[in-house]
C-alpha distance (Angstrom), angle and dihedral (degrees) to the residues before:
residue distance angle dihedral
X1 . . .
X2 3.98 . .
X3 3.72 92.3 .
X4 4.12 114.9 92.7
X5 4.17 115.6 -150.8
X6 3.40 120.1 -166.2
X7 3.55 122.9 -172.1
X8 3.97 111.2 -154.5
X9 3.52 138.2 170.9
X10 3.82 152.6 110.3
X11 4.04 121.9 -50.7
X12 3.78 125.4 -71.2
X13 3.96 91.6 12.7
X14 3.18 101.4 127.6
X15 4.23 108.8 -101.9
X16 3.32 105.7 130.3
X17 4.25 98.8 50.7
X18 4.02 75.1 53.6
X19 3.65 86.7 49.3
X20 4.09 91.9 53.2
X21 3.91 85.4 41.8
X22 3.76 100.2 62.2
X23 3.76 94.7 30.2
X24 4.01 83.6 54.7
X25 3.92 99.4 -135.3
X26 3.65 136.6 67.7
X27 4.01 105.6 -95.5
X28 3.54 103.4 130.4
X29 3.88 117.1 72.6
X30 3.78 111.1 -123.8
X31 3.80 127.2 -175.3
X32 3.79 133.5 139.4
X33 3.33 93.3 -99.1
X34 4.06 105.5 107.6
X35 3.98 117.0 -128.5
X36 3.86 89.6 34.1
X37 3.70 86.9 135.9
X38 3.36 116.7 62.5
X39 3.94 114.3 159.9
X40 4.17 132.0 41.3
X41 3.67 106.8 -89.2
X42 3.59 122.4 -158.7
X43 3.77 136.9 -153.7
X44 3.47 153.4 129.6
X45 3.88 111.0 -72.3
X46 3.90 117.2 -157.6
X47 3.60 126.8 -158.0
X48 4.53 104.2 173.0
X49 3.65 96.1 -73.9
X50 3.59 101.6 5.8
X51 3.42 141.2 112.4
X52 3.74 134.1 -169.0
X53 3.95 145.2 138.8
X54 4.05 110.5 -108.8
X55 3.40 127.3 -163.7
X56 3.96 122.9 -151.5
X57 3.82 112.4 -156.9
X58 3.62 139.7 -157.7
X59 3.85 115.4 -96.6
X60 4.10 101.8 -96.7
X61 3.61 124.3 -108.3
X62 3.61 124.3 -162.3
X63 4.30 99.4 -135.0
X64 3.61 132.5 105.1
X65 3.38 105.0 -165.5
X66 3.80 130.6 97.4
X67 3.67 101.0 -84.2
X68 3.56 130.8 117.2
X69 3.73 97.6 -90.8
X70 3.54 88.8 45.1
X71 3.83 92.7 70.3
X72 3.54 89.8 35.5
X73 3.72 84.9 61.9
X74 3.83 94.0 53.4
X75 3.47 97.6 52.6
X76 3.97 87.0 57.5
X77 3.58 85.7 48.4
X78 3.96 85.6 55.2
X79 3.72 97.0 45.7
X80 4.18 80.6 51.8
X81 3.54 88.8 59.0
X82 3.78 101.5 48.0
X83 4.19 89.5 48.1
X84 3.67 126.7 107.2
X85 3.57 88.1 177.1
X86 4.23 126.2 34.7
X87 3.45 119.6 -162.8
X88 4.04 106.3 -159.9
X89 3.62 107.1 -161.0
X90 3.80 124.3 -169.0
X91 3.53 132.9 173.0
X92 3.65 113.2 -92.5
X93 4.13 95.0 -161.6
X94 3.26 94.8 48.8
X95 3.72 105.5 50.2
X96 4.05 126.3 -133.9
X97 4.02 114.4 -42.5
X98 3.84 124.2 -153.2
X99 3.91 90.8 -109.5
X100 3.92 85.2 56.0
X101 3.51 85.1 56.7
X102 4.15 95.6 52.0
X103 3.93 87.1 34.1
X104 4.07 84.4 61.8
X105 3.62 94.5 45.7
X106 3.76 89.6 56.9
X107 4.11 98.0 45.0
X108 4.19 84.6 49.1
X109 3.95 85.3 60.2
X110 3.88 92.0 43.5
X111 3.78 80.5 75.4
X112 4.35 91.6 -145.4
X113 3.41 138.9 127.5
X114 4.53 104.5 -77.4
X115 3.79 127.0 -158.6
X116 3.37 112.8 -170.5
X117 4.27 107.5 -142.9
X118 3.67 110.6 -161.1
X119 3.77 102.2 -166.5
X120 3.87 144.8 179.1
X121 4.38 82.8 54.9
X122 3.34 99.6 135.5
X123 3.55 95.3 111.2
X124 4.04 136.3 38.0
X125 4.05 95.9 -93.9
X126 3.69 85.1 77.4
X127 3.56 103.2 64.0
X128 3.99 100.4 80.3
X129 3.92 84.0 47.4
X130 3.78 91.8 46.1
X131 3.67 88.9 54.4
X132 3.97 93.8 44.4
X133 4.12 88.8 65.3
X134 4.06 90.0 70.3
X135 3.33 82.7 74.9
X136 4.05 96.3 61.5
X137 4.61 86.5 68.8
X138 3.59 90.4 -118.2
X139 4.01 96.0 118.6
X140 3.96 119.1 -130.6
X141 4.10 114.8 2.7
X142 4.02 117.3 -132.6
X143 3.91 97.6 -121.4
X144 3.70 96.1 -141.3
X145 4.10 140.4 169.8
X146 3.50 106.9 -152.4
X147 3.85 90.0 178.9
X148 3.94 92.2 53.7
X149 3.73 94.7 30.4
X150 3.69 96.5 -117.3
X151 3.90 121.8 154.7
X152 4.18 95.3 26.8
X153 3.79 90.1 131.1
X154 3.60 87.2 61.3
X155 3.69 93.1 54.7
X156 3.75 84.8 42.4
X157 4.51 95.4 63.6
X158 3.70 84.8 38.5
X159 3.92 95.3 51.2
X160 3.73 94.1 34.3
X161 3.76 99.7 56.9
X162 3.83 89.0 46.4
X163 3.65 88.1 53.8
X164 3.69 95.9 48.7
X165 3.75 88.8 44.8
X166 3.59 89.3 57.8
X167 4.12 95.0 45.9
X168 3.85 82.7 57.4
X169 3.84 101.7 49.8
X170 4.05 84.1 45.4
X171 4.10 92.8 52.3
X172 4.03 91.0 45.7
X173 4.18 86.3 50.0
X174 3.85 91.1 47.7
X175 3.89 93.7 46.7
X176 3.74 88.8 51.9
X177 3.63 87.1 55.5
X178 3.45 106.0 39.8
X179 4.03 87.2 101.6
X180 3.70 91.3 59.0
X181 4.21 96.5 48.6
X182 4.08 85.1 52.1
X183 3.78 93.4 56.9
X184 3.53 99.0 48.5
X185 3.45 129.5 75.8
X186 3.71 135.4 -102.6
X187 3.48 118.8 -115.5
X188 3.33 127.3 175.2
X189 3.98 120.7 -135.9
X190 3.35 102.1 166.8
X191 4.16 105.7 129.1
X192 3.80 89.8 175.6
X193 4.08 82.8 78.1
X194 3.43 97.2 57.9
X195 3.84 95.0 49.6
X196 3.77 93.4 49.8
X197 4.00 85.0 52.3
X198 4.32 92.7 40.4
X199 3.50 110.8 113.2
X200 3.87 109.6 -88.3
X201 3.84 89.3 -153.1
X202 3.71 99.5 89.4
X203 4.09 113.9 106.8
X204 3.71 95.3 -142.4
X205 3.62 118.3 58.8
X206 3.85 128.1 173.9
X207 3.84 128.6 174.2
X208 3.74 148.4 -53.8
X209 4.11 99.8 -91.1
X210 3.72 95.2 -157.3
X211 3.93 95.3 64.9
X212 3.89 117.0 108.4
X213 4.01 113.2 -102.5
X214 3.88 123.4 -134.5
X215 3.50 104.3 -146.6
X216 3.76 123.6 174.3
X217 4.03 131.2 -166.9
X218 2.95 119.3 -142.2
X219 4.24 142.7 163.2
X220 4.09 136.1 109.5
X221 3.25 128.2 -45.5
X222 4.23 118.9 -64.2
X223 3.57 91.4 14.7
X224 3.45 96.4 125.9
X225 3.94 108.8 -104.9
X226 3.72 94.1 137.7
X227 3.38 99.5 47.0
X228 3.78 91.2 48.7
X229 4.09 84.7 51.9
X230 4.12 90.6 57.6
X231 3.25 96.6 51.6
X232 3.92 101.3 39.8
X233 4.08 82.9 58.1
X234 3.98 94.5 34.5
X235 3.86 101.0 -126.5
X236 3.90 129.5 66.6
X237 3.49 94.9 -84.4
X238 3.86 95.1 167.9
X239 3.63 138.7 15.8
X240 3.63 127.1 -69.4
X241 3.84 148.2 176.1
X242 3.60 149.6 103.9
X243 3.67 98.8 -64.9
X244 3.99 111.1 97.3
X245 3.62 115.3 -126.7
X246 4.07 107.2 33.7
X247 3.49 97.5 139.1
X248 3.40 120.8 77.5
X249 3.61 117.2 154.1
X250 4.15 119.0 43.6
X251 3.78 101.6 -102.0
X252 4.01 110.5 -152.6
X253 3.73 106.8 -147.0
X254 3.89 123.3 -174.0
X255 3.60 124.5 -137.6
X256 3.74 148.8 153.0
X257 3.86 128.7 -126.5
X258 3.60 111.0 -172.6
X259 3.90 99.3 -26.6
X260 3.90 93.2 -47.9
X261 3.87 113.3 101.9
X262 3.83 118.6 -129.7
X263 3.99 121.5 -168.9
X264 3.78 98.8 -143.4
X265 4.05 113.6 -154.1
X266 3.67 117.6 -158.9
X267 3.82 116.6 -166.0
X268 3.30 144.3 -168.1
X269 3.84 117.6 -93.4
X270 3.95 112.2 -98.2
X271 3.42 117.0 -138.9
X272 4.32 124.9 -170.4
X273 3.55 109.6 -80.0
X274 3.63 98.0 -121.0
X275 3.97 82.9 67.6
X276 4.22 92.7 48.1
X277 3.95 107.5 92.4
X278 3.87 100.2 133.0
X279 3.92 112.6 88.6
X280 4.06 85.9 -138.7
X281 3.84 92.6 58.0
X282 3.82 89.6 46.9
X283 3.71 92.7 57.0
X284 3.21 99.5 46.3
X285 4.11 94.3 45.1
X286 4.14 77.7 54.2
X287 3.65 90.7 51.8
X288 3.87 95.6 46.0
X289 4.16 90.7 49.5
X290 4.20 92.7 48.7
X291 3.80 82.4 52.3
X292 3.67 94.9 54.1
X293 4.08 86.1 52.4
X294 3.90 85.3 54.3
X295 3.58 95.3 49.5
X296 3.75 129.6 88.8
X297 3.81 99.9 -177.8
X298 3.77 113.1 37.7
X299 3.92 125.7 -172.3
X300 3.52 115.3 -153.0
X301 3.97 111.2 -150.9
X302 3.73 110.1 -145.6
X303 3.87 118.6 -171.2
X304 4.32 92.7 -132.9
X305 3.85 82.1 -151.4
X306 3.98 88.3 68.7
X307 3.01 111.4 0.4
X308 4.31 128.4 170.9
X309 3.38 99.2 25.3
X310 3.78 117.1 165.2
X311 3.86 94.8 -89.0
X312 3.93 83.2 53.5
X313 3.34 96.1 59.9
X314 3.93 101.0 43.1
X315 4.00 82.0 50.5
X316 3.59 93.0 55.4
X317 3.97 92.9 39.5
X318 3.99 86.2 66.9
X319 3.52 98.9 39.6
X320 4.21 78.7 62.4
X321 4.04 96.0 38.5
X322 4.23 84.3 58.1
X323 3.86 94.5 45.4
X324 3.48 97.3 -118.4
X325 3.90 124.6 154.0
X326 3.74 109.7 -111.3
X327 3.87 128.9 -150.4
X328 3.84 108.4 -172.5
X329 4.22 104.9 -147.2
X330 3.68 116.3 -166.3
X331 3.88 105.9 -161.7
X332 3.76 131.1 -168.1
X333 4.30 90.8 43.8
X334 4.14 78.9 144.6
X335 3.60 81.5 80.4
X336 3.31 108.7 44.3
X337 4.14 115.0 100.5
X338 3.72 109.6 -158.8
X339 4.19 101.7 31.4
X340 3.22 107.5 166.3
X341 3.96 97.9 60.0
X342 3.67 89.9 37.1
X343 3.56 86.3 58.5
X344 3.45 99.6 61.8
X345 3.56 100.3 43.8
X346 3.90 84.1 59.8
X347 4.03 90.4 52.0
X348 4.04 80.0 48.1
X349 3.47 95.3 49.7
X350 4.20 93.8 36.9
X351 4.03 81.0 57.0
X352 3.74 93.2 40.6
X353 4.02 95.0 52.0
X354 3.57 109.8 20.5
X355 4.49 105.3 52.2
X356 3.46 85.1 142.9
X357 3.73 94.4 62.1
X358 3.65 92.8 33.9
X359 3.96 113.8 175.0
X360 4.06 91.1 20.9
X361 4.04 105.0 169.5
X362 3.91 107.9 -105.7
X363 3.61 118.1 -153.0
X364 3.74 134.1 -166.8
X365 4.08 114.6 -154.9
X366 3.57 146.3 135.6
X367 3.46 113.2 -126.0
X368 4.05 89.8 -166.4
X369 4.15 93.9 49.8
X370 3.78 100.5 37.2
X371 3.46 97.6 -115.8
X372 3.97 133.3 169.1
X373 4.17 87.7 -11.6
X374 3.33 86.4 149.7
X375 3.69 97.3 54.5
X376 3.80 90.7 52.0
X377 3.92 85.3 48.4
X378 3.89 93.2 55.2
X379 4.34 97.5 45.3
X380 3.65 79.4 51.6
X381 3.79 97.7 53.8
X382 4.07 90.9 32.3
X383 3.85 84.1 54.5
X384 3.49 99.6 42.4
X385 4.21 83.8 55.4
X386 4.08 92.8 55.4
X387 3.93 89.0 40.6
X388 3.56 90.4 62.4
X389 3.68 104.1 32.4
X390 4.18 124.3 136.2
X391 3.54 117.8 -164.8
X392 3.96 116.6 -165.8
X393 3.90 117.8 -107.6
X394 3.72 83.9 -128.7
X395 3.58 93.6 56.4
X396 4.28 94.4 35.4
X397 3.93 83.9 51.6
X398 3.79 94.4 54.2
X399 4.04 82.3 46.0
X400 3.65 99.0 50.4
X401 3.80 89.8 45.9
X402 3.57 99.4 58.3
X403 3.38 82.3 41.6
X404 4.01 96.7 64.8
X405 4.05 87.7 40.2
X406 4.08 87.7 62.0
X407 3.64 93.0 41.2
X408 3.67 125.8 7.7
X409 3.80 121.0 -156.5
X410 3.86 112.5 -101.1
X411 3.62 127.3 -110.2
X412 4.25 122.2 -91.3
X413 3.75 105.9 -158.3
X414 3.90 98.7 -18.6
X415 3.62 93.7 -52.5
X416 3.65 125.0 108.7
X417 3.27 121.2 -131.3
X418 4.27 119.1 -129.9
X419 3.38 120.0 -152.7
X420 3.72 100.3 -148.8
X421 4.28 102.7 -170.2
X422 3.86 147.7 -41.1
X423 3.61 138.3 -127.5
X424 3.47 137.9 172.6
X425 3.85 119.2 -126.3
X426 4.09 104.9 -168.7
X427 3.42 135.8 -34.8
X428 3.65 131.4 -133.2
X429 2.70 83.4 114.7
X430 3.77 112.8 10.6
X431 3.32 113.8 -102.3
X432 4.26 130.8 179.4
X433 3.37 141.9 -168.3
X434 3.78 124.1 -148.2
X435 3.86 124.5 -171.8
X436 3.51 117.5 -155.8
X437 3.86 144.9 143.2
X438 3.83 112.8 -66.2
X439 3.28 103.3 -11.0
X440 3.27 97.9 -171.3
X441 3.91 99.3 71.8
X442 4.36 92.4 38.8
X443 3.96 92.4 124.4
X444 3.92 126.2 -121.6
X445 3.55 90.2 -116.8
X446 3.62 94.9 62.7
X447 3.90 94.9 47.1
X448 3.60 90.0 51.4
X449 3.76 89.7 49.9
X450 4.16 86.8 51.6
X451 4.21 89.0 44.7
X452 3.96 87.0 46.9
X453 3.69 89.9 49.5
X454 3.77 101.8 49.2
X455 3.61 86.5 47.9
X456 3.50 89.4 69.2
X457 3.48 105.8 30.3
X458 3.73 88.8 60.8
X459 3.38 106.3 23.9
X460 3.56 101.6 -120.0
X461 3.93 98.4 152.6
X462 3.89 124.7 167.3
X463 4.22 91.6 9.1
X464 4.15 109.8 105.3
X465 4.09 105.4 -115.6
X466 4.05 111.9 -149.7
X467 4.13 114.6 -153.0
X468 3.36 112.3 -169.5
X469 4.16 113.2 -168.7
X470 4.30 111.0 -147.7
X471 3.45 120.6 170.4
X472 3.97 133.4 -135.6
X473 3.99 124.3 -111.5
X474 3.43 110.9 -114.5
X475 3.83 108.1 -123.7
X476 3.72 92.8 -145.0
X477 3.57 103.1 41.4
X478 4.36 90.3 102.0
X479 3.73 91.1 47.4
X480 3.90 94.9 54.1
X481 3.75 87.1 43.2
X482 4.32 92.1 54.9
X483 3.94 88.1 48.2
């Protein structure tokens, strides 16, 4: 994949159903609404055997002022600058436009390799449009349906000889330095070694810390999750601005933290439901809530001038209900006057409201100043350790027996019940099973008391715990029943 696509183009043209086309799934929202796009997405594009990174772009406007298609426009003009490949699309039915004509002008100075995509051709009103393009000094337009798929083989030559262009330039630069890689010594990084040869004794066991993290934002509207995203990554990765709502689709952004890679998600601000009438919004709330299934870490962005509202705490209700590991974020603390005492009427409140989540990290930051990053960075980490936590049956066992001794589970209809043993079945999150006598009647009280206590046994604060209760076959239950 060392070939860059970017798809580029005018609103309502069709790029980013071509974008879902060649990345094979439906990632990109599309509606016939223009300006539904409105930052650079990035994925893997597949064409049979090949690979590549493509790029799908905002649709271009022609201002340079500070408005919102202003910086819409620049991060086109960024995607434009990170292609090897542009793929100008145009629509075929309805002829070449004026700002196709100034969007040309600017791709001609971008000095890269243009493909001009003529799309929407699947039928005969096309071909007058088709014919208009010659006119734009690309050469000969792909006629192409992104819809129906048709013209891909075209994009295939063109992406293919780029490709194999590239695998040349690469093989000339490593026999160049072939000299250089025999001088040096070998040294062996590989920390994956090490763990397959760590002793597999230990009781507690965590996670592999050189695996990527998925970690999605996510919070209402103008809370700051974009801004947080730019400068996590350093550069204005994604739109931003006063105006509530920019975001639209969930933007996956790559970056590294301290030699571990993290796949930030920015989404779009979820509002209550009641208050979602636009189809737009209703995608994009849809797109925000299948990223939260995705994720494994998940920051929630808190404005700290009103923070837990109702919204907030259905938000963070189904972060819990899908197991995910939950970082609450209040943003804006620049602006708050007296922080110390508002602090701990959030931890009260975070108590209060969230006892299913009990111990969740809270962090104080500004997203807009840079400040306490790196406390955000280590909940997430610390989190990310309880989330994937596995305790020994030995050592749960030893747990859950002291655990009975302290408090022994109360009697259902003058029979004790016996809790017989525990296990845990996965993590992420944790998640036990505990066989007992009628399991059916074991009160909530007491399970919460067993949740409560594993919490603190093993430290596994702010991650949701499942126990499940199962109970054991009796061995003689189908002799008593043949007496």
């Amino acid at each position: 994949m060392n070939v860059t696509v970017a798809i580029v183009g005018r609103p309502n043209v069709g790029k980013s159903t071509l974008f879902n086309r060649l990345v094979g799934k439906k990632i990109a929202l599309v509606d016939d609404t223009p300006g539904v796009t409105r930052d650079r997405r990035e994925a893997e594009g597949r064409i049979a055997e090949l690979r590549f990174r493509l790029l799908d772009t905002a649709g271009f406007e022609d201002v340079n002022d500070n408005s919102l298609e202003a910086r819409m426009r620049a991060q086109t003009e960024a995607a434009i600058s990170e292609a090897d490949i542009i793929l100008f699309m145009v629509d075929a039915r309805a002829g070449i436009v004026p700002l196709d004509e100034r969007f040309g002008q600017l791709l001609r100075k971008a000095n890269k390799r243009v493909h001009l995509i003529a799309n929407k051709a699947e039928s005969s009103a096309a071909d007058a449009g088709i014919n208009e393009t010659y006119s734009l000094g690309f050469g000969e337009p792909i006629a192409l349906s992104a819809e129906h798929g048709l013209g891909i083989s075209e994009l295939y030559s063109i992406i293919g000889r780029a490709i194999d262009e590239a695998s040349e330039e690469k093989e000339q630069e490593g026999q160049g330095n072939q000299l250089d890689d025999a001088i040096l010594p070998k040294i062996s990084t590989d920390v994956s070694e090490e763990v397959e040869n760590a002793d597999e004794s230990e009781e507690i066991l965590h996670f592999n810390p050189n695996r990527f993290l998925n970690v999605a934002i996510v919070g209402r509207p103008n809370a700051g999750k974009s801004t947080l995203v730019n400068r996590l990554v350093g550069e204005e990765r994604v739109l931003t601005g006063p105006e509530a709502g920019i975001t639209r689709d969930s933007i996956l952004v790559p970056w590294e933290w301290e030699g571990r890679v993290i796949n930030l998600v920015d989404t779009a601000g979820i509002r209550r439901r009641a208050k979602v009438q636009q189809k737009l919004e209703k995608l994009a709330v849809s797109d925000a809530l299948r990223s939260i299934q995705y994720a494994e870490i998940v920051v929630w962005m808190l404005d700290a001038t009103k923070p837990f509202e109702k919204q907030d705490l259905h938000l963070a209700d189904l972060v819990e209900r899908e197991g995910r590991a939950l970082v609450i974020a209040l943003n804006k603390w620049d602006l708050i006057k007296d922080k110390n005492a508002t602090l701990a009427h959030l931890k009260e409140r975070c108590e209060r409201l969230l006892p299913q989540l009990r111990g969740v990290p809270l962090v104080t930051l500004s997203g807009l100043k840079g400040k306490n990053i790196p406390k955000l960075m280590q909940a997430i980490f610390e989190i990310e350790r309880s989330w994937n936590i596995r305790i020994a049956t030995s050592r749960l066992n030893r747990w859950l027996n002291a655990m009975v001794e302290a408090h022994p589970p109360p009697a259902v209809s003058g029979r004790r019940l016996k809790l017989r043993y525990m296990t845990q079945a996965k993590s992420r999150p944790p998640s036990f099973i505990l066989f007992c006598s009628r399991p059916e009647v074991l009160p909530m009280a007491y399970k919460r008391y067993l949740i409560n206590g594993l919490r603190e046994s093993f430290d596994i604060w702010g991650s949701p715990v499942r126990l499940w209760v199962r109970g054991g076959d009796n061995p003689y239950a189908d002799k008593a029943k043949k007496r």
